[in-house]
N, C-alpha and C positions, 0 to 999 in steps of 0.2 A: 900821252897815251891814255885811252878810257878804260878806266876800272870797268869788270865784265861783274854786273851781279849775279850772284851765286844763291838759289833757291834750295834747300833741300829739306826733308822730311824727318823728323826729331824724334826715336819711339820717345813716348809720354811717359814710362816706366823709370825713367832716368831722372836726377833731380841733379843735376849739373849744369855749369853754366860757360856757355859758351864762347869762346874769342874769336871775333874775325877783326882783321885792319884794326884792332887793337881798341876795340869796343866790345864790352860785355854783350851780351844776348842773353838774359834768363829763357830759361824751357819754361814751355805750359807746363803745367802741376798733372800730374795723375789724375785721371777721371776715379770719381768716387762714386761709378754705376757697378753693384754687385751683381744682378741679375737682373729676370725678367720682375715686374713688378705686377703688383695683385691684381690690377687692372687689367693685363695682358696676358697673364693666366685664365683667365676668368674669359676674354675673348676668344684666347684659345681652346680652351676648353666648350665653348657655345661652339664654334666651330666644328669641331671635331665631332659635339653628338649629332649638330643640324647637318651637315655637308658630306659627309662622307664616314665609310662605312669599313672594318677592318678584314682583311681576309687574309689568312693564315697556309702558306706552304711547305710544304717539307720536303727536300730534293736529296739525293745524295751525295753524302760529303766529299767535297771538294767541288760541289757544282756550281754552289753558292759561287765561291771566287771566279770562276769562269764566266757566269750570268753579269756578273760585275765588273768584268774587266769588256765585256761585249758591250753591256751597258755605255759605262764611261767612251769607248772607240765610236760610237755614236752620239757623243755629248749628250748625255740624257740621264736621270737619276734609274738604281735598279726599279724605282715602283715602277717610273714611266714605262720603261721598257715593259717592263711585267705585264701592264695595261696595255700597254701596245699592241706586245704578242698577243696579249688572249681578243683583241678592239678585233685585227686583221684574221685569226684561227675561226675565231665565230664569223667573221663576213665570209670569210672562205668558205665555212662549211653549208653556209645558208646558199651559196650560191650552186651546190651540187640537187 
């Protein structure tokens, strides 16, 4: 009978070591990535002054979640949408 190999995925936060058929398997080590690094701050932040532009809304509470939960049922982040709506309100309104 053929042994079936067994593939699975180890979180990396664990420092244990594993038996199968009765052979060790050490885990990968923990990633020792803290955050983003200065370099990619630094792009993000060029980003951010050159490309795009901040605009601030204020809706009444509890709209937010609603706006959010519409959002998400159309797979799309709340900015998108946001963009969206106002891309299609102004096309609409130019066309009266």
């Amino acid at each position: 009978m053929e042994k079936a190999l067994i593939y699975f995925i180890v979180p990396l936060f664990h420092n244990k070591t594993i038996e199968m058929d009765g052979e060790a398997m050490p885990q990968e080590k923990k990633s020792t990535y803290t955050g983003q690094t200065d370099a990619r701050r630094k792009a993000n932040a060029k980003y951010l002054k050159e490309a795009v532009e901040d605009v601030r809304i204020r809706v009444p509470k509890g709209q937010k979640a609603i706006i959010k939960a519409h959002a998400e049922s159309q797979e799309e982040s709340m900015n998108a949408f946001v963009v969206r709506a106002i891309d299609e309100t102004m096309e609409r309104d130019n066309e009266e």
